[in-house]
VEXNUKE-499481 format. One record per residue (C-alpha): residue in three letters; y, z, x. Coordinates in steps of 0.05 Angstrom, whole numbers, padded with zeros to 5 digits, always signed. Each point is the difference from the previous one (the first is absolute). Layout:
N
ALAYZX
...
END
This chain:
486
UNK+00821+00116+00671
UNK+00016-00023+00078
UNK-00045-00039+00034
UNK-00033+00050+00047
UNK-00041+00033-00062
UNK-00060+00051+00013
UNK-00021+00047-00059
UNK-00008+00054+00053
UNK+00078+00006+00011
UNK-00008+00036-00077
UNK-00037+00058+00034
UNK+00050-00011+00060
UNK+00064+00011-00043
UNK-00027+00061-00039
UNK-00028+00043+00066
UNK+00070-00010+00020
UNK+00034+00023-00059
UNK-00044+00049-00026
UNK-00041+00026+00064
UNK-00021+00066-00013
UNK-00016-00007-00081
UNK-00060-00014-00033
UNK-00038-00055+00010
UNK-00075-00004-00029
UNK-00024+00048-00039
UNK-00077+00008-00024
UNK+00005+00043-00067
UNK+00057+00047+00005
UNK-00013+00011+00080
UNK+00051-00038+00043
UNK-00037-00037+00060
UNK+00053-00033+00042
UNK+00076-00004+00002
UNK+00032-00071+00008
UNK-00003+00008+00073
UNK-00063+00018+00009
UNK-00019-00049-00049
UNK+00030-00056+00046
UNK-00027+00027+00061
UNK-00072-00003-00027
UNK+00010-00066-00021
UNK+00029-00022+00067
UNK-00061+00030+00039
UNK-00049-00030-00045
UNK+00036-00072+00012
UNK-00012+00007+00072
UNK-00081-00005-00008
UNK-00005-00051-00053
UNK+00002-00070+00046
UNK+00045-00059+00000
UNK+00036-00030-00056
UNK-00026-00030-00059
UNK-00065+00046+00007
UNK-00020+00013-00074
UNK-00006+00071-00006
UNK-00042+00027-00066
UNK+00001+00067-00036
UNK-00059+00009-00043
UNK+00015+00072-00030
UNK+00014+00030-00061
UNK+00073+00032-00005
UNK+00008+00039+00058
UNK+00069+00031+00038
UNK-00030-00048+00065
UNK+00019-00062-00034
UNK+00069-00001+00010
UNK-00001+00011+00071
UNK-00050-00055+00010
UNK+00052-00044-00039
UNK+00055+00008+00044
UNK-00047+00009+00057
UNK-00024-00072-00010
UNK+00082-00034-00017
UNK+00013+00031+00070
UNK-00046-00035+00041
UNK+00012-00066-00049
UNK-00070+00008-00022
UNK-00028-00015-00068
UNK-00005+00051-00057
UNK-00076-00022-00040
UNK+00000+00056-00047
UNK-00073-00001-00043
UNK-00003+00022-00064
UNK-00051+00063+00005
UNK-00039-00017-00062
UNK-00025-00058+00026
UNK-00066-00005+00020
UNK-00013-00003+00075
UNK-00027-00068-00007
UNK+00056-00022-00034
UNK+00047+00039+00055
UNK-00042-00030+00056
UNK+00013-00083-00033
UNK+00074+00034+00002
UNK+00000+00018+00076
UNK-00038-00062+00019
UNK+00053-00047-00036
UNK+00060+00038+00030
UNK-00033+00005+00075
UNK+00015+00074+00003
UNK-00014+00036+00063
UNK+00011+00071-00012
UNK-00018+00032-00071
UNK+00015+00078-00010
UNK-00038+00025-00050
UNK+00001+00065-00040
UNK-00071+00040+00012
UNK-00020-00022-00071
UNK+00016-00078+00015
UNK-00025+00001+00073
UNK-00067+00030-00008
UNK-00011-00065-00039
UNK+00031-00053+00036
UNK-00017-00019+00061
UNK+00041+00010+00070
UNK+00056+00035-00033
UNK+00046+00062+00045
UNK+00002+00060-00055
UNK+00065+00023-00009
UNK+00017+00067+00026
UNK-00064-00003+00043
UNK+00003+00017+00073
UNK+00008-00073+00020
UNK+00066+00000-00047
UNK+00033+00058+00029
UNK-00010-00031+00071
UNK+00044-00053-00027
UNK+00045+00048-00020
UNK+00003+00020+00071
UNK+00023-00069+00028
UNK+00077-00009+00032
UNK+00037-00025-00056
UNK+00019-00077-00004
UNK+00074-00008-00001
UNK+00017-00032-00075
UNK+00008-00076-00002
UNK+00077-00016+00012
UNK-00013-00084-00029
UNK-00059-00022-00046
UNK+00003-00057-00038
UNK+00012-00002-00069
UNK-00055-00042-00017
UNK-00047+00041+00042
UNK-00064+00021-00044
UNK+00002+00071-00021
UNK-00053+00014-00047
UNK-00060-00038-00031
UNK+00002+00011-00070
UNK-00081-00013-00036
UNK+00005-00022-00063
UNK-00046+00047-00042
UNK-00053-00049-00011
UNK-00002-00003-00076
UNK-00010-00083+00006
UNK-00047+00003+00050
UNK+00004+00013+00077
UNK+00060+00033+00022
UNK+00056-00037+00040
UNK+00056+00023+00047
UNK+00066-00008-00018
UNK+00037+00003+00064
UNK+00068+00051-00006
UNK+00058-00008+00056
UNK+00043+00058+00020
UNK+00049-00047-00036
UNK-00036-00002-00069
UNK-00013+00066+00005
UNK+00075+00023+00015
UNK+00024-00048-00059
UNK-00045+00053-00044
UNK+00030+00054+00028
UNK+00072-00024-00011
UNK-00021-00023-00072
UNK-00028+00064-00018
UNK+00061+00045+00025
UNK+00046-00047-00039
UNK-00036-00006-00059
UNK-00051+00062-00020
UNK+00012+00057+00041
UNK+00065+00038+00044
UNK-00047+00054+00041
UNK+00030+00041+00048
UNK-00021+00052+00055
UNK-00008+00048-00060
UNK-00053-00038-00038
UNK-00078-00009+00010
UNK-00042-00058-00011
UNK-00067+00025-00037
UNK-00066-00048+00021
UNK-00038+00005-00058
UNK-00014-00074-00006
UNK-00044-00036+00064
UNK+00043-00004+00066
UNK-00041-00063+00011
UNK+00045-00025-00056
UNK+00054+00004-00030
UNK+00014+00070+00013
UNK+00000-00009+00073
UNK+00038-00059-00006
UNK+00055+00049-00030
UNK-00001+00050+00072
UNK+00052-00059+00028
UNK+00067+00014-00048
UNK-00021+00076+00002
UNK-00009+00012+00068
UNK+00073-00040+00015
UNK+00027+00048-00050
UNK-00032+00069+00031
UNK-00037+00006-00053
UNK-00054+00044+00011
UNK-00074-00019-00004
UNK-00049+00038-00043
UNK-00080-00018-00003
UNK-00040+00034-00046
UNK-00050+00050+00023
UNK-00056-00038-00035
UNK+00021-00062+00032
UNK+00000-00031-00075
UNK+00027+00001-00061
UNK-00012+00066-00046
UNK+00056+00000-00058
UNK+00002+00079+00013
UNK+00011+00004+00076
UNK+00050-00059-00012
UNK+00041+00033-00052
UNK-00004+00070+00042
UNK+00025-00029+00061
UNK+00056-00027-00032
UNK+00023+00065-00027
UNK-00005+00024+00076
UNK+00039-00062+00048
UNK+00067-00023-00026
UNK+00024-00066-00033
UNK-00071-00025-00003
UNK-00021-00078-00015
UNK-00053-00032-00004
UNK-00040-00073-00003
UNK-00058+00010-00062
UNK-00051-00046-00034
UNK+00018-00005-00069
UNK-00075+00036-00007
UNK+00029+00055+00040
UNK+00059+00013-00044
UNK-00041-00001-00064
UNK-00041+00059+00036
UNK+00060+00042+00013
UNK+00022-00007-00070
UNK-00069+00018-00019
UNK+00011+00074+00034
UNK+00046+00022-00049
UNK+00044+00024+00054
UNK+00081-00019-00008
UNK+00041-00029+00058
UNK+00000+00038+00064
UNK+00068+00022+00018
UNK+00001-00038+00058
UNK-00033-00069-00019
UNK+00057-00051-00005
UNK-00034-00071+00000
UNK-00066-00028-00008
UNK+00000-00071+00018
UNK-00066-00027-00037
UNK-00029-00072+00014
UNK-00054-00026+00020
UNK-00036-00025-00071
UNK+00027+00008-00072
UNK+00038+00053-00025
UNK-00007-00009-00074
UNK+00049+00021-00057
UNK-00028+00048-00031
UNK-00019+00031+00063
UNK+00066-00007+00031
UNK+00031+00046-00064
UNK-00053+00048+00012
UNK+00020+00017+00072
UNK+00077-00003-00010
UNK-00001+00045-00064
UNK-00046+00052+00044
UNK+00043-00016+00068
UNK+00061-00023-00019
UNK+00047-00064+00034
UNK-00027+00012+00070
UNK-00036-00069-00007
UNK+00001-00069+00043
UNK-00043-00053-00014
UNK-00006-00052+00058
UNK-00045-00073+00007
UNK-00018-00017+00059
UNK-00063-00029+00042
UNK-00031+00003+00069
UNK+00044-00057+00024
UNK+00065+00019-00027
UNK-00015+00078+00002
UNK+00028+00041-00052
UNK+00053-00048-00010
UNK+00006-00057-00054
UNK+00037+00033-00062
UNK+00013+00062-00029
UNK+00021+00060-00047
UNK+00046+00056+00019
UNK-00006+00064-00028
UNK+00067-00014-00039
UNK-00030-00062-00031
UNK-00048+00043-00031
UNK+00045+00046-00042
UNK+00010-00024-00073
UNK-00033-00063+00018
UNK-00038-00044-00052
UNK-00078-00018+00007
UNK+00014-00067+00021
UNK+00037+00028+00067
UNK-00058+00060+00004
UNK-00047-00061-00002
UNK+00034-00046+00045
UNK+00007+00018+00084
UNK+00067-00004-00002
UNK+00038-00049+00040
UNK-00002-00029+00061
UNK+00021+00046+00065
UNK+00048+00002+00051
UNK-00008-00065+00060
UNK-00048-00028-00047
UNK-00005-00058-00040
UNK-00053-00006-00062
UNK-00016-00064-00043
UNK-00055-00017-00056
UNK-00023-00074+00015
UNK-00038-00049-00040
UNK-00060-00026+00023
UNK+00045-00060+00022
UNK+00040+00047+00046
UNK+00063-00011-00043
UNK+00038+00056-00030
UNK-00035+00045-00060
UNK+00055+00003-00064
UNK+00019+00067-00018
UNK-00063+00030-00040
UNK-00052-00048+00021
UNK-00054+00020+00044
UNK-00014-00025+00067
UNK-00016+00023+00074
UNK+00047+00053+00028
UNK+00025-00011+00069
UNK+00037+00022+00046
UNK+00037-00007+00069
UNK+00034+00050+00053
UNK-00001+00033+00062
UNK-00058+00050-00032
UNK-00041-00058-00007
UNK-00062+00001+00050
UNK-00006-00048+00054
UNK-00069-00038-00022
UNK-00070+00027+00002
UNK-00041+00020+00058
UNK-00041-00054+00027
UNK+00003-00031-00064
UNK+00050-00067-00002
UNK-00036-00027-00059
UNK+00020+00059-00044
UNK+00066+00007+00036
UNK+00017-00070-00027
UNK-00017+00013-00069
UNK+00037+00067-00009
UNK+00064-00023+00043
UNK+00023-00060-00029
UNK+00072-00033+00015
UNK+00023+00078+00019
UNK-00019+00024-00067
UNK-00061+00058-00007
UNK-00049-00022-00048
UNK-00015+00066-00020
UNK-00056-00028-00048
UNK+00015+00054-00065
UNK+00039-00037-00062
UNK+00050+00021-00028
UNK+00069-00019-00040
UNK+00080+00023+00007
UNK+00032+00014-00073
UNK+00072-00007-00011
UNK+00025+00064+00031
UNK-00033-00022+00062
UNK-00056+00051-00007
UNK-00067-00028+00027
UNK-00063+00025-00035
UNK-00069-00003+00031
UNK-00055-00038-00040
UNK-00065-00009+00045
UNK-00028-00023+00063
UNK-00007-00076-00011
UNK-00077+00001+00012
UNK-00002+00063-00051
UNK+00043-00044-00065
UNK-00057-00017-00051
UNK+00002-00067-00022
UNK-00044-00002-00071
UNK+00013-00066-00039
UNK+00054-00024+00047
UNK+00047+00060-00021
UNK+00018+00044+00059
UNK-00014+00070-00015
UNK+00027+00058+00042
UNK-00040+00057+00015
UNK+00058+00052+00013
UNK+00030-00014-00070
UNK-00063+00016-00035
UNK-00019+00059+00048
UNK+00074+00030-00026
UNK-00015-00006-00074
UNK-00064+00024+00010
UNK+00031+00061+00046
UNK+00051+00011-00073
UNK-00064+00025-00038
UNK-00012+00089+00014
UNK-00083-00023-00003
UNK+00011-00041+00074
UNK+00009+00034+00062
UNK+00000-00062+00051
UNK-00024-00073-00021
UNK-00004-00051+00046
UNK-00008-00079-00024
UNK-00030-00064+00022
UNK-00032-00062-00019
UNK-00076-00020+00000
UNK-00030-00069-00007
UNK-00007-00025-00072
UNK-00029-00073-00008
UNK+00044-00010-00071
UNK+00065+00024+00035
UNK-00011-00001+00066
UNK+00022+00071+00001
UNK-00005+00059-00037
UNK+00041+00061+00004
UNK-00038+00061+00016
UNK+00032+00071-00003
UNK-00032+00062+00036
UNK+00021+00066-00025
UNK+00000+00078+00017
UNK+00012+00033-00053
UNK-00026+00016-00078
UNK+00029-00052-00049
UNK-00050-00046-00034
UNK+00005-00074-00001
UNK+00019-00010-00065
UNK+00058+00042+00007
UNK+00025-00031+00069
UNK-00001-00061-00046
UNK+00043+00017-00044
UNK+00038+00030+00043
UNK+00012-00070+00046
UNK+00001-00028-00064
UNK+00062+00032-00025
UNK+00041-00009+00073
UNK-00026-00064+00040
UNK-00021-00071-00024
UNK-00076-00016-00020
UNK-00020-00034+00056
UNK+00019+00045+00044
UNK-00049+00056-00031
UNK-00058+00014+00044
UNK-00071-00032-00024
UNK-00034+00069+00021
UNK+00008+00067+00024
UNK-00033+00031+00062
UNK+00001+00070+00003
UNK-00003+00035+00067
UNK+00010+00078+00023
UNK+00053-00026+00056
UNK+00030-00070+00019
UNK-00018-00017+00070
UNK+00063+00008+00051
UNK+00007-00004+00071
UNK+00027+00056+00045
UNK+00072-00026-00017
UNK-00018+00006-00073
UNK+00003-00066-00020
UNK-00051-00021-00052
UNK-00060-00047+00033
UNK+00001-00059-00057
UNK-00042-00037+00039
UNK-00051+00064-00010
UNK+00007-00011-00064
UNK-00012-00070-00002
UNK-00065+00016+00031
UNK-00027+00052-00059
UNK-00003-00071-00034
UNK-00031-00038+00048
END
């Protein structure tokens, strides 16, 4: 990858090469060309300080973004993206952590948080009128790139800290892996730029690939689906959530959607059939976290076709310039089917947390990624996903895993989501508790589990709720649903 790395020489390489086509697009309306693209970027590097400023963008999806992302790798700043459905206390705990100095906000975000520049304001567009900073010619690998939050499902949120050279080991992975895009395709943000969709604008934009933001700045299954009928060789990053809801419109493939990479929390079996009969092979599935983003294992779309559930349930294998291990708790080496922590080790992998050497300790360990999820390799080298280790319910010292009973659970037509977890129990120390959207009784779940999983394994009781709580990335909030218990 050289040693004179900086993400912006991705824009650099594509104004050259494709100058005059388009760059950014809101809806169907083209905003920039690749030139123009890096010339905004370059005269909004020239006003935002010295390097290693942490610069944050507290916005829903907007076209703005991406210039403020290569604006920021210009002038070796720090990219402290905030996820927009955070409360502004929450974003504010975010902004004091990372010592940001400059936040641009959309007008919905800034009215409520607190010395913020609007995007697009007047105060924006004089930035816009600065001399352009000439692009970095050497910035060090290691240099940090973007502060990645962790979503704050276990409590406050922490910074994973991204270098340009973690972040171009995603890009190469991704191009040789999941995805060949050239100056003729589109990428389609209908998943959070704060996330992993705007961790995907890096391969895109080396490839020319244009840019397209919704005009609702979120995700409506509809617009999606319509604006991939209109730009060409469109793909996408979705929630697993999000694919369910554009299976739920009835609608077939767009002509022009060629891969949805979905990640991000667990695609189930069932649900996984559901989208491919209605879509057909245009399917990736990726694992990742915040500190190795994107990028731990895999499935390609071709892995997909004619494959068995136990693939469909697995996340494939590991990906390319990484390494991936189950350990015992001893730190020795898991056997093929037994279940230990997954881990993993790589140029993707972050550089520590911000500020934080005590949790940068326990999650780096001997070069390895203790990515805290468990999880087993079967004999086809296949690793399948069973839980978070704090989420693995542990009820008269059997380990039960939520993720296998949510997918039996997700076999039956009366359950629309279910989502698992255990409560205190004095007799077994835990109990098994299974909340459930949908219309089947008990006693038929029962027999149901009954008929497909071992006894012990059956939940004690049933919860029944009109939705399972998710955050904005759509991952279910167990630890919400711990609390209904409390």
């Amino acid at each position: 990858m050289g040693c004179q790395v900086n993400l912006f020489g991705l824009l650099d390489q594509a104004a050259a090469r494709f100058s005059d086509r388009g760059a950014v697009f809101c809806g169907e309306r083209q905003l920039h060309t690749w030139s123009q693209l890096r010339e905004r970027s370059l005269r909004l590097s020239a006003t935002l300080g010295e390097p290693g400023t942490r610069i944050a963008i507290a916005s829903e999806n907007r076209p703005e973004i991406v210039e403020l992302m290569f604006a920021t790798w210009a002038a070796e700043c720090v990219f402290v993206p905030l996820n927009y459905k955070l409360h502004p206390r929450e974003m504010e705990q975010i902004l004091d952590d990372a010592g940001v100095s400059q936040v641009f906000a959309s007008p919905k975000i800034g009215a409520e948080l607190e010395g913020a520049e609007i995007i697009s304001s007047t105060a924006y567009s004089e930035r816009l009128a600065a001399a352009p900073k000439d692009p970095p010619r050497i910035t060090d690998p290691s240099t940090l790139a973007w502060l990645f939050y962790t979503s704050g499902t276990t409590g406050r949120s922490k910074g994973a800290m991204l270098t340009h050279r973690n972040l171009m080991a995603m890009t190469v992975s991704h191009l040789a892996d999941f995805d060949s895009p050239d100056h003729n395709c589109s990428l389609v943000h209908g998943a959070p730029m704060s996330h992993g969709s705007g961790l995907y604008i890096p391969p895109y934009v080396l490839r020319g690939a244009r840019q397209v933001i919704p005009e609702s700045a979120a995700f409506e299954p509809e617009e999606f689906l319509d604006l991939c009928e209109h730009h060409p060789g469109c793909s996408a990053f979705l929630a697993p959530t999000m694919v369910q809801r554009l299976v739920q419109t009835g609608r077939s493939c767009p002509r022009n959607l060629k891969t949805v990479v979905y990640g991000g929390g667990p695609m189930y079996v069932e649900s996984l059939k559901k989208a491919m009969a209605a879509f057909g092979p245009i399917f990736v599935q990726l694992y990742g976290q915040g500190e190795a983003p994107m990028t731990i294992t895999g499935l390609r779309r071709a892995d997909h076709i004619d494959a068995d559930d136990a693939i469909l349930g697995s996340v494939g294998y590991a990906r390319s310039g990484v390494d991936v291990a189950v350990l015992r708790e001893d730190g020795s080496t898991a056997a093929t089917s037994e279940i230990g922590e997954i881990v993993c080790r790589g140029d993707v992998v972050m550089s520590g947390y911000w500020n934080n050497p005590e949790a940068t300790a326990k999650t780096l360990q001997d070069g390895w990624l203790r990515t805290g999820d468990m999880g087993s390799f079967d004999e086809r080298g296949y690793l399948t996903l069973r839980d978070r280790s704090k989420d693995v319910v542990i009820s008269g010292g059997s380990n039960i895993y939520p993720r296998e009973v949510e997918e039996v659970l997700l076999e039956h037509p009366g359950v629309q989501e279910a989502g698992v977890v255990g409560a205190p129990d004095e007799e077994w120390g835990e109990v098994v508790v299974a909340f459930i959207v949908g219309s089947a009784s008990p006693e038929e779940l029962d027999a149901h589990l009954l008929e497909r999983i071992a006894r012990f394994k059956r939940p004690k009781r049933y919860e029944y709720i009109d939705e399972l709580p998710k955050n904005s990335y759509g991952k279910v909030l167990k630890r919400a649903l711990r609390e209904r218990l409390a």
